[in-house]
C-alpha positions as CSV (number, residue, x, y, z in Angstrom):
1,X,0.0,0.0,0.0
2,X,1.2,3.5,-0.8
3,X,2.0,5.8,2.0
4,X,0.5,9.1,2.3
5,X,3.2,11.8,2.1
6,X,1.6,14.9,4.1
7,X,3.1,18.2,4.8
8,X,1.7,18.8,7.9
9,X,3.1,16.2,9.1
10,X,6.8,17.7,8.7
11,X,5.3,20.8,10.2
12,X,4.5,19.3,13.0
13,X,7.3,17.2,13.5
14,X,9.5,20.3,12.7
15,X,7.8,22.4,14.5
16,X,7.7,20.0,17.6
17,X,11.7,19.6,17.3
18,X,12.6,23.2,16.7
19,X,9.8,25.9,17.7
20,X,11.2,26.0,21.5
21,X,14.9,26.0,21.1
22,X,15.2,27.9,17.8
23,X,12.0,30.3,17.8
24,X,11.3,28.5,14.5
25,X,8.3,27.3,12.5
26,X,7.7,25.3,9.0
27,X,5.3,27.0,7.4
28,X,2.9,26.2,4.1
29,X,3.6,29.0,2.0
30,X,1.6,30.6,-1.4
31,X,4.5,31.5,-3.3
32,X,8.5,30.9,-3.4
33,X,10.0,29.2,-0.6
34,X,11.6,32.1,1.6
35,X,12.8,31.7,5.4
36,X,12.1,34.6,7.2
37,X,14.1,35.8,10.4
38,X,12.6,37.6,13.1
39,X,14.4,40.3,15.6
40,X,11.1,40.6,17.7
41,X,11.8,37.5,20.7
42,X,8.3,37.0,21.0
43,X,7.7,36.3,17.6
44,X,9.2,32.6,15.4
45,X,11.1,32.6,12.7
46,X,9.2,31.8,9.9
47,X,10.5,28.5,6.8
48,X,8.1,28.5,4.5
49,X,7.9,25.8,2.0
50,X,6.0,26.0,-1.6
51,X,2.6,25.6,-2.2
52,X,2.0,22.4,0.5
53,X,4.4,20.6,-1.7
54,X,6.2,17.9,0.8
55,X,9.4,17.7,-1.6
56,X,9.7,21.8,-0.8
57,X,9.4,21.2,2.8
58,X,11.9,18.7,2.9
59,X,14.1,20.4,0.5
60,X,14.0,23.7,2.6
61,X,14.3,21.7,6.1
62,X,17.6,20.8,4.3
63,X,18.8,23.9,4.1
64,X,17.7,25.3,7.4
65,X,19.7,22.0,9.5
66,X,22.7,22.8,7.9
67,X,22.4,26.7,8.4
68,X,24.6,28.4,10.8
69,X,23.4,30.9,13.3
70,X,24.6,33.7,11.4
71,X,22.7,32.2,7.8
72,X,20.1,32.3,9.8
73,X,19.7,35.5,11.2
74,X,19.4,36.4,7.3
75,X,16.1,36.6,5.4
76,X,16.4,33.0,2.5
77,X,19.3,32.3,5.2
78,X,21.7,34.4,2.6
79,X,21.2,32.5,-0.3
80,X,20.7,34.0,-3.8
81,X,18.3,33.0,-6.0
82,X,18.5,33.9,-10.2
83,X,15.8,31.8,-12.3
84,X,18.0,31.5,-15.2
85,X,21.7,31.0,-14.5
86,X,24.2,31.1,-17.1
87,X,26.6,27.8,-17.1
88,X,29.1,29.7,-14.5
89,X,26.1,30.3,-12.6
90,X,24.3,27.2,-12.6
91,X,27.9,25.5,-11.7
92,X,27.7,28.0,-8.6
93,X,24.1,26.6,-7.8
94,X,25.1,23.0,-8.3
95,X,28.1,23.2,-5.5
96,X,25.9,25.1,-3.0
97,X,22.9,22.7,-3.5
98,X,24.7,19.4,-3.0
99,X,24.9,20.0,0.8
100,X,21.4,20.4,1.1
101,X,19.7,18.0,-1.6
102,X,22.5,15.3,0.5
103,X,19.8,16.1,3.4
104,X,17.0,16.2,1.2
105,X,17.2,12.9,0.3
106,X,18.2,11.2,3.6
107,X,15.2,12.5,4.7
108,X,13.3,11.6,1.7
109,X,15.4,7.8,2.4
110,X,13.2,8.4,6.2
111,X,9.8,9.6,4.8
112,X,10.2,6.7,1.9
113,X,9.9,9.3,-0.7
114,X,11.6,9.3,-3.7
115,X,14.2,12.2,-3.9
116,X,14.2,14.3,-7.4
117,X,17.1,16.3,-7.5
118,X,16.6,19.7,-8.3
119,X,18.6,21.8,-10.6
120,X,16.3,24.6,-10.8
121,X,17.3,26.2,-14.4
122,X,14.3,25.4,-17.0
123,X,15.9,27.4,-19.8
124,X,19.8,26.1,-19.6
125,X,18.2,22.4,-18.7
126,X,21.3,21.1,-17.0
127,X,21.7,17.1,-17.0
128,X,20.9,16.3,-13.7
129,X,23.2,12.8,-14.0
130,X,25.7,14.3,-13.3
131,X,24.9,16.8,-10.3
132,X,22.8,13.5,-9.2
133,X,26.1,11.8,-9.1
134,X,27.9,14.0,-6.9
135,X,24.5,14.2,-4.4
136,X,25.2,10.4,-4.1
137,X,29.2,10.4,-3.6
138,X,28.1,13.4,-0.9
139,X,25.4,11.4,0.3
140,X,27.8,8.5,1.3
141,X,30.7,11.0,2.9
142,X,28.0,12.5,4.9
143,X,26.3,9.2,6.4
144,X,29.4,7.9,7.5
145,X,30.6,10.9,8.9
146,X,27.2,11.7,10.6
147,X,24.6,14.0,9.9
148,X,24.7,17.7,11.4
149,X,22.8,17.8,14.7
150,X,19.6,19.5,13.8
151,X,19.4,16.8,10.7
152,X,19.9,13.9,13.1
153,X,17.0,15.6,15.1
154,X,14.7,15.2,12.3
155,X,15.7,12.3,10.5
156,X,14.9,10.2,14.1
């Protein structure tokens, strides 16, 4: 039988892990993902994924775990983001994103989802063999080193 993949239930097993000790909430968002930092300590920061879609939640969970505290004291945790990259740009996106899509599909491994790497460039169309490839020699290297603490949190 299949297995329902649900987005709120990452938010609320995110928001159950992190809400307390990092002010910080998974969110369904309308548009773009976008984290959003808050100064006000009454107040959560907000990372919101696209559209209920459970491969954007995982995808921007990713990114958040292996944030440091400065990333994420920024708004999108400092990342650019350009629709259309060049080939020197979408080389730039590649070695940026195989840290998180390593996460992304651990986690996907845990939710027994199947992992799509993301390339994000519809008019250069990269071929995502190749980036896969690295995701998966990346993927190893991190499993046997460990994950990063707030990953380990979520992947239990």
């Amino acid at each position: 039988m299949a297995v329902a993949h649900r987005a709120d239930d990452l938010i609320r097993l995110f928001n159950e892990l992190f809400s307390e000790e990092y002010r910080c909430q998974l969110v369904c968002g309308q548009h773009e993902p976008l984290y959003r930092p808050t100064t006000d300590p009454g107040a959560f920061h907000r990372l919101e994924f696209a559209h209920g879609f459970f491969a954007s939640a995982l995808h921007e969970v990713a990114h958040w775990c292996i944030a440091g505290e400065q990333r994420r004291r920024q708004v999108d945790l400092g990342y650019w983001y350009l629709p259309e990259r060049d080939p020197m740009q979408q080389a730039e996106f590649e070695a940026v994103e195989v840290a998180p899509q390593v996460l992304e599909s651990v986690f996907s491994d845990a939710a027994g989802f199947k992992f799509r790497p993301s390339l994000d460039n519809l008019e250069l169309r990269p071929d995502p063999a190749e980036f896969l490839a690295k995701v998966k020699q990346a993927k190893a290297e991190r499993l046997a080193a460990g994950l990063p603490t707030r990953a380990a949190q979520f992947h239990r």
